[in-house]
C-alpha positions, 0 to 999 in steps of 0.5 A: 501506499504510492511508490516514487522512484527511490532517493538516495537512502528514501525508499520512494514508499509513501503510507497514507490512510484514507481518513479525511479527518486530517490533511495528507499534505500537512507537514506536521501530520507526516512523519518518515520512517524506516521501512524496518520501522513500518515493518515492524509496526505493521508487518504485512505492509513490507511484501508492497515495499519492493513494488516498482516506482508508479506503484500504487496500492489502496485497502479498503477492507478485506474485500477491497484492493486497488493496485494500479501502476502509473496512474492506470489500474492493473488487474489482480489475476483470478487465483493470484498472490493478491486475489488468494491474500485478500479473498474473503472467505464467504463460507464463514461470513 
């Protein structure tokens, strides 16, 4: 998810996936949504909605989170929202 500055009634948010079977530039692959669209579609997506313009967040997984803010990544603190939310739990894997 990349987050622009907002546009009018644009909320600036951009989903993507990270499959290289199809072109992310391609018009006719994209599609524009509501926010409430999304959120109903994929509902743990809206806490990342209210990111700051530069935002950039990439999931690979449960254990994998890049969150970076213009252009430079940003740390997730130990024992923070982020960490607690995609922490793996290895006491069952």
């Amino acid at each position: 998810m990349d987050r622009a500055e907002p546009e009018g009634q644009d909320s600036g948010c951009f989903l993507g996936c990270d499959d290289p079977g199809h072109d992310h530039n391609d018009a006719g692959v994209l599609k524009r949504a509501s926010l409430y669209e999304i959120g109903c579609r994929v509902p743990g997506i809206v806490q990342f909605c209210a990111l700051p313009p530069g935002s950039n967040i990439s999931v690979s997984g449960a254990e994998r989170i890049v969150v970076c803010l213009d252009g430079h990544d940003v740390a997730i603190r130990s024992g923070s929202y982020l960490e607690k939310l995609f922490q793996v739990d290895t006491a069952t894997s």
